[in-house]
N, C-alpha and C positions, 0 to 999 in steps of 0.2 A: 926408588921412589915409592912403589908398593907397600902400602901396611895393614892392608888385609892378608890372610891366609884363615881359608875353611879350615874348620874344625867342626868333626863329628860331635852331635851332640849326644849324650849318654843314652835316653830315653828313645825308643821307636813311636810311644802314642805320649803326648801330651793333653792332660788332662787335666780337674781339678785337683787331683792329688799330687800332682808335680809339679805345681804352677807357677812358685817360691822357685824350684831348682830351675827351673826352663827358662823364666824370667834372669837369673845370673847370667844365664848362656847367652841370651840375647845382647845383652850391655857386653858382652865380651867381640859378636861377633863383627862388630863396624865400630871403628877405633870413636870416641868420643869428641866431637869436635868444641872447640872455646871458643872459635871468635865469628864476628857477628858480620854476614857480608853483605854491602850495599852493589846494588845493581849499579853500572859505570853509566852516565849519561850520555848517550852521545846521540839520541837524536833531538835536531832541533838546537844543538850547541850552535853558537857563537862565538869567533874566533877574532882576536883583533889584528892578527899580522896571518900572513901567509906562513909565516917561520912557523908559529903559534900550532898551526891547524896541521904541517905538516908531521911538527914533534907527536903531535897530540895523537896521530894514527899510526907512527914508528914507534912511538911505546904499547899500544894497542894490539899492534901485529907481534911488538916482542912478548907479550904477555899472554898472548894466544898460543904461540910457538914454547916459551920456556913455563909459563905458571908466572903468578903471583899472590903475594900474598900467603903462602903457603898453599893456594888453589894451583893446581895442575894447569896446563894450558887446555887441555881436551873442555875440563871443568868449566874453565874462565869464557871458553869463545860459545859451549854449552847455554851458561848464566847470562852472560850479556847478548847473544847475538844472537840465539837460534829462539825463531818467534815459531813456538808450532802451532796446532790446533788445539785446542783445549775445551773438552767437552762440554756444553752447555753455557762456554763465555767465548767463544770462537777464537779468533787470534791472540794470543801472548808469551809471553818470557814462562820459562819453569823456571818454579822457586828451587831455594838450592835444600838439597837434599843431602844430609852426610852420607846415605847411602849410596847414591849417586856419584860421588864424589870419589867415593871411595872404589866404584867400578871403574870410571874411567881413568882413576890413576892406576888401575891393575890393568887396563887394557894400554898405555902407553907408557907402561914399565916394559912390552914385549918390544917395544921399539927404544931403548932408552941404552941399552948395552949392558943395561943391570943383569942378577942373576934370572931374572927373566926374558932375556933378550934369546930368541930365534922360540920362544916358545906361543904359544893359542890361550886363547880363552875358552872356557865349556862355561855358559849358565845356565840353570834352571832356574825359572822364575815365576812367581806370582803373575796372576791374570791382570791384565791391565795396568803393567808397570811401565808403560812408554817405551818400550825398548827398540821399538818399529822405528820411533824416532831420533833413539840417541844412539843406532845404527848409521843412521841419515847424519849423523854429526859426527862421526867418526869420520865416513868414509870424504865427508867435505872438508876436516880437518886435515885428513891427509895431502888432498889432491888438492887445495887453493895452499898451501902453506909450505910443502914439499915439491924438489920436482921430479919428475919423472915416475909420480907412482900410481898404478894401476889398480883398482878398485872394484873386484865382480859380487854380487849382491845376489840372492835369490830370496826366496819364500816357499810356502808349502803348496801351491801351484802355481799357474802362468801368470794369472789375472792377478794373486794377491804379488808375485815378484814384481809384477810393473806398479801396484798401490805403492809396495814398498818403494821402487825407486821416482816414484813420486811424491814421496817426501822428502826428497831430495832434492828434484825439482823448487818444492816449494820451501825449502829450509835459503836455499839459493836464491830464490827470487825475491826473498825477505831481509838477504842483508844490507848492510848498507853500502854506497857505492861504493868506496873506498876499501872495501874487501872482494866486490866484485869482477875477478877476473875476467879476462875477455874469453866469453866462450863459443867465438863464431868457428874453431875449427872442425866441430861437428856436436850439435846439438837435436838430437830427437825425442820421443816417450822411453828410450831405452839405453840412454848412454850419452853421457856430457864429456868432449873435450875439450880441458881448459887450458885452450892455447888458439892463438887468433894465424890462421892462413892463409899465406901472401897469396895476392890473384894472381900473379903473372907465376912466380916459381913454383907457387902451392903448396912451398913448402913449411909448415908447423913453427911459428915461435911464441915461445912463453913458456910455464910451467911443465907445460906438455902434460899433463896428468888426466887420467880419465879415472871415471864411473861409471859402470852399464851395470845391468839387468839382464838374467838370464833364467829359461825357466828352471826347472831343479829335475833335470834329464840327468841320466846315471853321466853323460859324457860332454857334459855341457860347457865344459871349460878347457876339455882335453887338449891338448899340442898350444896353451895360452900360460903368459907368465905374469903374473900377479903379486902384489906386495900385501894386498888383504884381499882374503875370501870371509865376507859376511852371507854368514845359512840362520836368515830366522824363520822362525816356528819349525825348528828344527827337533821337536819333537812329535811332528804330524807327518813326517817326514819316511815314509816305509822305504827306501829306497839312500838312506841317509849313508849308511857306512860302503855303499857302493862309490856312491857320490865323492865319497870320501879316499876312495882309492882312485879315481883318476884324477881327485883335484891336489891330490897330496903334493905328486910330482910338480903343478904349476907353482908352488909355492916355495920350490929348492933349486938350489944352483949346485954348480960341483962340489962345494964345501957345507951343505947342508941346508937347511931349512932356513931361507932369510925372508919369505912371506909369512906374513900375521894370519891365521884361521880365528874367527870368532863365530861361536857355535852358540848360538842361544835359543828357546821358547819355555814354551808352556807345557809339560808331560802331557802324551795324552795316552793310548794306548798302550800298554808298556810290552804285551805279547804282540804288539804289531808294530806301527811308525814309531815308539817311544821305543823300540829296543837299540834300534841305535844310539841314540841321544843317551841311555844308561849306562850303554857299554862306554860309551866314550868319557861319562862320569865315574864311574868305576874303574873303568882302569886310563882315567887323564893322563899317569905319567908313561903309559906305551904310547899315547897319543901324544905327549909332549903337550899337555894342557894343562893351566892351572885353573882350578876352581873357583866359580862365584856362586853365590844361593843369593837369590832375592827372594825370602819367605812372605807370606803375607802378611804380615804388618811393617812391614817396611817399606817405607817413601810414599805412607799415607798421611799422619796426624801427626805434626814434628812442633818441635819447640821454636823459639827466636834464630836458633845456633843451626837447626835443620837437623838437629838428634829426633829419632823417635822417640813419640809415647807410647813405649810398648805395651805395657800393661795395657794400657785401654783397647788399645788395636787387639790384643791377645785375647782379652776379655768377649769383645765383640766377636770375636771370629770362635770362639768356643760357644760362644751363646747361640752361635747360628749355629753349629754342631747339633748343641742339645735339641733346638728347634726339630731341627731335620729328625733325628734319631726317635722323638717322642713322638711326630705325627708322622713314622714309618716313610719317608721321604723320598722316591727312588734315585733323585738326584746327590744322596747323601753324599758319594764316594767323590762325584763333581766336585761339587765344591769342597770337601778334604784338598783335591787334589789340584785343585786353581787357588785356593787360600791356605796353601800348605804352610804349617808351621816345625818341620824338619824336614828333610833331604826324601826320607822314607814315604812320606804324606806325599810328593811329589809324584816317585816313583815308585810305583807300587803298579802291578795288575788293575787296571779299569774295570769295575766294577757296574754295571749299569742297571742288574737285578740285585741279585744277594739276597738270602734269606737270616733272618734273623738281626740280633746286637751288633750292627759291622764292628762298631768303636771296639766291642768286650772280646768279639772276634780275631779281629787285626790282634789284639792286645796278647793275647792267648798263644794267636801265633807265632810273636813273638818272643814271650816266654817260654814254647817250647824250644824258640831256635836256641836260647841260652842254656835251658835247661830242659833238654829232653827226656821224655818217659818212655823208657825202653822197656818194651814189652817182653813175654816169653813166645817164641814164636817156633808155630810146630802144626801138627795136623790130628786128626782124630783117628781110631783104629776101633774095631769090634775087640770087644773083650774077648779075652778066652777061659768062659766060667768055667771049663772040667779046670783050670789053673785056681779057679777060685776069684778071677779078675770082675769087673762090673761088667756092665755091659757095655759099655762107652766108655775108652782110655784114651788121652791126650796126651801125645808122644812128642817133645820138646824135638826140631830139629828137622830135619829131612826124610823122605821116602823118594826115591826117583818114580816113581811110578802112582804118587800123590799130586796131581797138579794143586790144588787146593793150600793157600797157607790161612792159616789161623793167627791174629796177637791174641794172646790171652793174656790181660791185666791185674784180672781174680780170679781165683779157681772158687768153686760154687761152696755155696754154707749152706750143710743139707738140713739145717734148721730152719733156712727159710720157705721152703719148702717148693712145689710149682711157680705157687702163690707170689713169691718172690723175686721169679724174674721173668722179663717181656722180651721180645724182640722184633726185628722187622725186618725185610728182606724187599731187595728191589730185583726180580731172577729176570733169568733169560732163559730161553728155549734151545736158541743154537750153539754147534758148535763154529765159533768164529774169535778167532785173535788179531781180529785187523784194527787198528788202531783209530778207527770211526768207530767201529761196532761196541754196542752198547756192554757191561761190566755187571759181574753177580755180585750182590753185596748183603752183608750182611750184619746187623749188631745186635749185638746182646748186653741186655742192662740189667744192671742190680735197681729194684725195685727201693724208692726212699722208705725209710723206716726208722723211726725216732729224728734224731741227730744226722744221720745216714742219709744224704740225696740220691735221685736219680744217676746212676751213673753207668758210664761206659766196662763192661767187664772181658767181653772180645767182641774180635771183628775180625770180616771176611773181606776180601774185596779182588777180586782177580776175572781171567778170562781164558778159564779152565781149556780145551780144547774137546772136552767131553762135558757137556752141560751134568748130565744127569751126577758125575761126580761130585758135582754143587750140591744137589738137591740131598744124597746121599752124607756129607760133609755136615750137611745145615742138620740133618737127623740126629745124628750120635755127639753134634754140641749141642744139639737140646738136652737128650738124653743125658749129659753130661753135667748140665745146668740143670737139673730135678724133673727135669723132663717138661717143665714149661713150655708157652705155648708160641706159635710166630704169628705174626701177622706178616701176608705174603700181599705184591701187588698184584690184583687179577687184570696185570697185562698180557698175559699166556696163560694156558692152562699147562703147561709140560711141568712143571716143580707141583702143583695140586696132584697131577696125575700118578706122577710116582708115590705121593707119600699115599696116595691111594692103594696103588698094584700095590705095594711094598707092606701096609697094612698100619700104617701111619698117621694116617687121617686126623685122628682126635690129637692131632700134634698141632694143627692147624688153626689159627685165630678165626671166628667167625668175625665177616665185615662190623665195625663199632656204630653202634645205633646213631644215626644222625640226633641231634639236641630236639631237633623241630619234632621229629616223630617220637621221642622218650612216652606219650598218652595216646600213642596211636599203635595202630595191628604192625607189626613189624614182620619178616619174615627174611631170617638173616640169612648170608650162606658164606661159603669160606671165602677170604682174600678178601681185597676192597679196591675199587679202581679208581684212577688217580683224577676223578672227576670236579668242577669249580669251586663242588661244595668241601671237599678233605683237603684241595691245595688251598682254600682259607684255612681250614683247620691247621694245616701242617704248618704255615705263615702263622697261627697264631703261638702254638704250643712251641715251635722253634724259637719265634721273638722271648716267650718266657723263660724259656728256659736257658737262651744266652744270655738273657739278661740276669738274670740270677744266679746260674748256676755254671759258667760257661770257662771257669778256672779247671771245672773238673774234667773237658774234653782233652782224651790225653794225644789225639791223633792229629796229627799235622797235616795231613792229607784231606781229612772230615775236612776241616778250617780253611782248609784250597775251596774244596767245590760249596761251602758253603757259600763265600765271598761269591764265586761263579757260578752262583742258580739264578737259570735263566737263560745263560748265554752256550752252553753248551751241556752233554751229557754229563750231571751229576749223580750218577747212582750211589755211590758212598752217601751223599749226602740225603738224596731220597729214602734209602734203606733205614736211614739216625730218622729220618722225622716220621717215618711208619713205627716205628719201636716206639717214640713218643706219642703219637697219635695211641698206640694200643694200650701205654700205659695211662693216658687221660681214659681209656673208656673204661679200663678198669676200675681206676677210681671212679669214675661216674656212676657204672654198676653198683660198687659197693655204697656210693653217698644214696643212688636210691633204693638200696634195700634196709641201712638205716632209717631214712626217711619211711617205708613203709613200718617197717616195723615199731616206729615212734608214733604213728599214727594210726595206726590196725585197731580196733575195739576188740574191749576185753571178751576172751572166748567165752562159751556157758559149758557150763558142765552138770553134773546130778552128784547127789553124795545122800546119804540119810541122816536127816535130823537127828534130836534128840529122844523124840518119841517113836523112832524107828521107820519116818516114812522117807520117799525116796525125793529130793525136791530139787530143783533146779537153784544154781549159781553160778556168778562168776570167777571165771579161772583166768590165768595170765599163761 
């Protein structure tokens, strides 16, 4: 029955420049529907014979049960009969949706004996795609039209598991009578049996089929047998693939797996409650699931036919994009990741600070994943000048007795001289490798010049076991780089201090004159600390420079904690926007000594005239 199947889409960021390809992908991924459907009448019908009205609800129930029309039955009883909530018009029918259509015939293809028979659903979906309620239309599909099948439901806590199966409730109390089974054998806020119980023997006749609600306890289902387990917001869900190990069992008999599991939400945290819900996307067929993406233009703006207008929906949801991205947004990564437009955009690490271009970022990083730039990775050594060597040599490769690694991407152009390259460092004082404790980092950049950007030339980043080997390490790659200067953060004085004893000092960046005070007494001293006023500056010179320049970070790791400034220790990424910071005050130095020197009055000087006296003039 099924004629959906996910397929990855080529692209990880959609944007304007692949708008044309992305657009193809979309018309591919929900088959194109032709024909045009009329909602069935039946309330308020009029029937002239009893014969009449009886045919009239035995075609009804068979069309709910088998499809018609080429509509599935899940589809059919969906369109006609389930009146939900609808926001801001209160009660009504959902319009028919090919996308819609096309879920629930992949969700009762797993009941059908097809090649998806004994297998789950996994979806990831767009914010506010109904799915609360066309859960509620499954699990009432099952249990009024089947009998004997059991139905357990949860959510992402207690309170929303009981909302949920109170749309249930109310999908139930909305239909007509004639589909109304009798559900006095046990009816509460947590669980419908649809089967009516004699008084005298008490014992159960009808369908017998139930639906409860359960909260979403790692063991909440255990020693229970079930024909669908429904988990929504099963991406808020930290406890999901536990969840998933006792309820696996309720769902098999001796011969395997003959319960339905449908796994669907919203991605939310993907290092916390969303790791589950990815792993079970990623690897579906260990899970025995098939795939559905509900991206964000889908099952908003549709044609006559209930095809989407993609384009426009694609359009809209990029333009909110830019919005966010241009007036610096914090919710930027939100809504990527509730209006997602690939599988990637869904899932990805939640983002709730981020510094910089996130779009040029994400983008970046994914171009390294395809195409990585492999560094030369080694450590520094003192020269040995009676050998005739410099003073600073970078040894490709290991020393056991070097904790410290070095990537080097350029090695230095001693034409460019000090002058030409900056860096920045985020150090630390102790010695500590415990996987809280904060990381020494380091970068060094090539100074732009001509055609040439700012760029990344090496980097440090570790958690030496002996701090001062850092401090030592950070030395002899300056030295190495023309002996340029660092800018350090003055969160410690322990890396100042060495380069002090050690006789290093003037290696040392003085802190970069704040803008406000450039006409005022400054009085500078080394390091700079990470106070309200430089984390604007680092936010601003980061945004510029991703956004511009942000093809040429060659480090995948940078592009991690870049995306995660804010929410946890970024020192790699602190250390890149100290380096930048110290290359803006350079150039700011050099714009106001042009500036003065464009503006200075001509000096006087004395020379002797023609008649041999001695007379004042101006000199330049």
């Amino acid at each position: 029955m099924a004629s959906y199947e996910y397929k990855d889409f080529p692209y990880y960021e959609v944007e304007d420049e692949n708008f044309d390809e992305y657009i193809k992908w979309c018309k591919q991924l929900f088959p194109k529907n032709t024909k045009k459907y009329k909602r069935r009448e039946w309330e308020g019908r009029e029937f002239k014979t009893d014969f009449e009205e009886y045919e009239f609800y035995r075609e009804e129930i068979r069309r709910i049960i088998h499809g018609h029309n080429d509509m599935c039955g899940m589809m059919y009883f969906w369109f006609n009969y389930c009146k939900i909530d609808i926001r801001g018009k209160g009660k009504g029918y959902p319009e028919f949706r090919a996308a819609d259509h096309e879920f629930f015939k992949l969700v009762e293809s797993c009941f059908d004996g097809g090649e998806n028979q004994g297998k789950g659903v996994v979806c990831v979906k767009r914010r506010r795609a109904g799915f609360s309620w066309k859960a509620a239309c499954i699990a009432l599909w099952r249990c009024i039209f089947f009998k004997g099948q059991s139905v357990g439901m949860d959510s992402k806590t207690d309170e929303d598991s009981i909302i949920l199966f109170d749309k249930v409730r109310k999908l139930f109390d909305r239909l007509p009578d004639f589909l109304r089974v009798p559900t006095d054998g046990a009816l509460t806020k947590e669980k419908i049996v649809f089967a009516r119980k004699d008084k005298e023997t008490k014992k159960l006749s009808g369908n017998e089929s139930e639906v409860f609600s359960k909260p979403p306890t790692d063991s909440a289902y255990e020693g229970l047998g079930m024909d669908i387990w429904i988990s929504d917001e099963a991406g808020k869900k930290d406890n999901l693939l536990t969840m998933w190990g006792f309820t696996e069992d309720c769902l098999d008999d001796e011969k395997g797996r003959v319960g339905v599991p449908i796994i669907f939400g919203t991605a939310g945290d993907v290092d916390k409650g969303s790791s589950g819900l990815k792993e079970m996307w990623d690897k579906s067929e260990t899970y025995d699931l098939v795939k559905f993406f509900m991206p964000g233009w889908a099952g908003k703006n549709v044609d006559e036919y209930g095809n989407d207008l993609i384009e426009v929906e694609v359009s809209k949801i990029l333009k909110g994009r830019h919005l966010k991205l241009e007036n610096e947004a914090t919710n930027y990564f939100d809504y990527v990741q509730k209006q997602p437009l690939v599988i990637g955009d869904a899932l990805q690490y939640r983002v709730i600070g981020g510094i910089g271009n996130i779009r040029n970022i994400k983008k970046q990083k994914k171009e390294l994943e395809l195409k990585p730039i492999e560094p030369t990775k080694g450590y520094f050594r003192w020269g040995d000048t009676i050998k005739g060597e410099p003073v600073s040599v970078f040894m490709p490769g290991k020393d056991p007795t070097v904790e410290v690694e070095w990537w080097v991407y350029e090695h230095p152009d001693e034409l460019l001289g000090a002058k030409g390259y900056c860096s920045g460092s985020d150090p630390v004082d102790h010695d500590d490798t415990k996987p809280e404790a904060s990381s020494q980092a380091m970068y060094i950049m090539a100074r732009g010049r001509g055609s040439s950007p700012l760029r990344i030339v090496a980097r440090s980043f570790c958690k030496p076991t002996n701090a001062s080997q850092f401090h030592e390490q950070a030395i002899l790659a300056q030295i190495y780089y023309n002996r340029h200067k660092n800018l350090i953060e003055e969160n410690r004085n322990g890396m100042i201090k060495y380069y002090e004893l050690n006789g290093f000092l003037g290696l040392l960046k003085e802190e970069p004159i704040p803008k406000r005070s450039l006409n005022k007494k400054f009085v500078p001293r080394i390091g700079a600390k990470k106070n309200d006023y430089f984390l604007r500056e680092m936010r601003r010179v980061m945004l510029s420079y991703t956004t511009h320049y942000c093809e040429y970070i060659p480090d995948p790791e940078l592009l991690d904690q870049l995306l995660r400034w804010g929410n946890e220790n970024t020192d790699a990424a602190i250390a890149f926007a100290w380096a930048l910071v110290h290359d803006d005050d350079l150039a700011l130095l050099q714009d106001k000594k042009d500036q003065e020197q464009r503006a200075s009055p001509w000096k006087m000087g004395y020379k002797r005239n023609s008649q041999g006296r001695i007379v004042r003039m101006r000199g330049s």
